[in-house]
C-alpha positions as CSV (number, residue, x, y, z in Angstrom):
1,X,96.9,-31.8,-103.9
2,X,97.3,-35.4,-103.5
3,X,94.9,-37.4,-104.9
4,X,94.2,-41.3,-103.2
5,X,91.7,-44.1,-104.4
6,X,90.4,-45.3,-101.0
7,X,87.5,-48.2,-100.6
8,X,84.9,-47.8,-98.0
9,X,81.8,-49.9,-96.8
10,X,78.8,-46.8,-96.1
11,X,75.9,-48.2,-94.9
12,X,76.3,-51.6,-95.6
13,X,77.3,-50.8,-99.4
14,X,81.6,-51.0,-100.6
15,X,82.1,-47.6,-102.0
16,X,85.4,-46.4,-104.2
17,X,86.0,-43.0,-104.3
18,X,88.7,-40.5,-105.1
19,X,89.6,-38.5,-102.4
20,X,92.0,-35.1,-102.3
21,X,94.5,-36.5,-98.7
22,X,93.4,-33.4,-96.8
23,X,89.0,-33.5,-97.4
24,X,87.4,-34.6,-93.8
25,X,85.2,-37.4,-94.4
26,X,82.2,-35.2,-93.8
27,X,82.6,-33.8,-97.2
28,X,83.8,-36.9,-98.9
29,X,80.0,-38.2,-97.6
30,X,77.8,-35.0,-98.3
31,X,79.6,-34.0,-101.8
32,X,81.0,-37.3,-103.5
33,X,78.4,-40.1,-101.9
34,X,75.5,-37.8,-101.4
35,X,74.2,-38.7,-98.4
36,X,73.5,-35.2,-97.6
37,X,71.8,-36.2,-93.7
38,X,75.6,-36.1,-92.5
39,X,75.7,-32.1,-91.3
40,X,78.5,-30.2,-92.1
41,X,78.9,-27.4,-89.3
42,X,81.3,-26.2,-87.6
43,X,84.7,-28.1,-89.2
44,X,86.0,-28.2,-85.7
45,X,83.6,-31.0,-83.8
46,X,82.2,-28.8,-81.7
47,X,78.7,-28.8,-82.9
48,X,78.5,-32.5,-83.5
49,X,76.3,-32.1,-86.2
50,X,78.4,-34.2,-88.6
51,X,78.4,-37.2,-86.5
52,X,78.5,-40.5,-87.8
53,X,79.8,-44.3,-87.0
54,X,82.8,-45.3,-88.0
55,X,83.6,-49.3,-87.2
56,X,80.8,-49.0,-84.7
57,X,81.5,-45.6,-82.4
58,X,80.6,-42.3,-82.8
59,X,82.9,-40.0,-84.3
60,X,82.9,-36.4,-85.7
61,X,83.2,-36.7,-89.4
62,X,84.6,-33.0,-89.6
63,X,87.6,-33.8,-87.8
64,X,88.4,-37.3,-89.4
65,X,90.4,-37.1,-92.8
66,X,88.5,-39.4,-95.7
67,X,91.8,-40.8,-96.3
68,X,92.2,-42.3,-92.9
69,X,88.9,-43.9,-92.9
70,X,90.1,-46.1,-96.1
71,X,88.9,-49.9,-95.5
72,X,86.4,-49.0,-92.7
73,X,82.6,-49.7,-92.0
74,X,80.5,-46.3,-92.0
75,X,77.2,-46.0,-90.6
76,X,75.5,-42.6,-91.6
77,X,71.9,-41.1,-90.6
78,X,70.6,-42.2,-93.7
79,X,71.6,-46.1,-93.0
80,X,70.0,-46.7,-89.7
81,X,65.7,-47.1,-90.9
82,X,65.5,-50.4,-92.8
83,X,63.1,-51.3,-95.3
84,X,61.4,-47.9,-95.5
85,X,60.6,-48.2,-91.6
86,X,62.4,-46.0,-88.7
87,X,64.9,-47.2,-86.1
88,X,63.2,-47.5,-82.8
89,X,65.9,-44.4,-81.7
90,X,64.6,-41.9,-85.0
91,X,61.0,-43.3,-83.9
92,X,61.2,-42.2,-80.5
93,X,62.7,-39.2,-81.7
94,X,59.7,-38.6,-83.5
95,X,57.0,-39.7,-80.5
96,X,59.1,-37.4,-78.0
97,X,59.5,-34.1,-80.2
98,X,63.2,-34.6,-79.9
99,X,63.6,-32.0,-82.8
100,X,62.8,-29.0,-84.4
101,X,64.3,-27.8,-86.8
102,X,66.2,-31.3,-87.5
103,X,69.8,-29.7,-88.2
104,X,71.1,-31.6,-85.1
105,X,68.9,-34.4,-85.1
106,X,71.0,-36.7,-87.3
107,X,74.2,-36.3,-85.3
108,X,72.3,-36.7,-82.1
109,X,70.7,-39.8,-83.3
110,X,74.0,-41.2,-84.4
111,X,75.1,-40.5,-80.9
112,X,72.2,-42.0,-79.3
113,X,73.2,-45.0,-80.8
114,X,76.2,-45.6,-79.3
115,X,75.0,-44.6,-76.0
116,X,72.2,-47.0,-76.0
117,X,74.6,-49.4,-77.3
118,X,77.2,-49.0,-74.1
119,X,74.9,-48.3,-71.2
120,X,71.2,-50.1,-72.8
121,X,69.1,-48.5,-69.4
122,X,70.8,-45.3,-69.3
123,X,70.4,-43.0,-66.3
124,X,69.7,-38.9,-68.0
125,X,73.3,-37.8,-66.3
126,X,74.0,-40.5,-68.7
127,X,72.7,-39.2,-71.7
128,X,73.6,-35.8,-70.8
129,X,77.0,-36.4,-70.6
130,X,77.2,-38.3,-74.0
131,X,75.1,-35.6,-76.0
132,X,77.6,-33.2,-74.4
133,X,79.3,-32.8,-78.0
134,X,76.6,-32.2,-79.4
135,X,75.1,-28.8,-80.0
136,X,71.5,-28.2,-80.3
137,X,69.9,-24.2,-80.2
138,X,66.1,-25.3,-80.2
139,X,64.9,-27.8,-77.9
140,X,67.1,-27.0,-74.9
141,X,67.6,-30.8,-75.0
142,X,65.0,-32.5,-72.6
143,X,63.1,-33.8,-75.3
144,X,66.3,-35.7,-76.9
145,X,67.1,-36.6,-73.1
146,X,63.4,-38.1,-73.2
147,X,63.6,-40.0,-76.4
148,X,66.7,-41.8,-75.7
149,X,65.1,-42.6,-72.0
150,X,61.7,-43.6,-74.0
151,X,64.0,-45.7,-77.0
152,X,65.6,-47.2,-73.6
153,X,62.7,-48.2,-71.8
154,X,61.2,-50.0,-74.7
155,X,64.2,-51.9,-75.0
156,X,65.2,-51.2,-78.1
157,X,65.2,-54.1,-81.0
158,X,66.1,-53.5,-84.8
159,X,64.2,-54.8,-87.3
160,X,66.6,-58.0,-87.6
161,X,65.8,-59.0,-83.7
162,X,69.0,-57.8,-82.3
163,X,69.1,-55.3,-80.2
164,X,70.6,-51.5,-80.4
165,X,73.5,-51.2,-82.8
């Protein structure tokens, strides 16, 4: 086991932390940061429950080694509401019942992100075809589908004035 001291900014905040060369980010975030929204579940990015943003795009934390994110910017589920109020996305989540039992949610928001961010009046083949790494066994997706549509209607604005990040 090799150990490495690597430096990252999560969520706005610079972060030092010992990492073992082989751990996948997704476990660097859940067990040393605790920032336990980040699902670990498959270990393979298939499920696309561990999805976060990594210098802006969407990634798979699972399949990314902590080591190679050393110096990087991390968004995580748990740094997109500011000030104790919901992103327009995880509102419109909310408003559309784009979740049920929540395991998926996070990545999908993370996801929904970047979509909006790339194509800010997506069509739903759109939307479809970004969530397509992204697993989800409850809502049989058309409620997601509807909250990004419903986030992208609205024109989505963070709280700063800017629009989706």
């Amino acid at each position: 086991m090799t150990l490495l001291r690597i430096h990252l900014v999560v969520n706005g905040s610079a972060r030092e932390v010992e990492v073992d060369s082989r751990r996948p980010l997704v476990h660097v975030l859940r067990d040393q940061l605790g920032l336990t929204g980040t699902r670990f579940g498959c270990l393979t990015g298939h499920c696309g429950a561990c999805t976060v943003r990594l210098e802006g795009r969407a990634v798979k934390s699972c399949t990314i080694l902590a080591a190679s994110a050393d110096g990087q910017r991390i968004e995580t589920i748990e740094g997109v509401a500011h000030d104790g109020n919901l992103h327009p996305v995880q509102r419109a989540f909310w408003e559309h019942f784009g979740f049920q039992c929540g395991f998926c949610t996070p990545g999908m928001i993370m996801t929904a992100l970047e979509v909006l961010a790339e194509h800010p009046h997506p069509d739903e083949a759109t939307i479809r075809e970004a969530l397509a790494g992204n697993l989800c066994r409850c809502t049989g997706y058309q409620a997601i589908v509807d909250a990004i549509l419903a986030a992208a209607d609205v024109r989505v604005k963070d709280p700063s004035g800017g629009t989706v990040r």
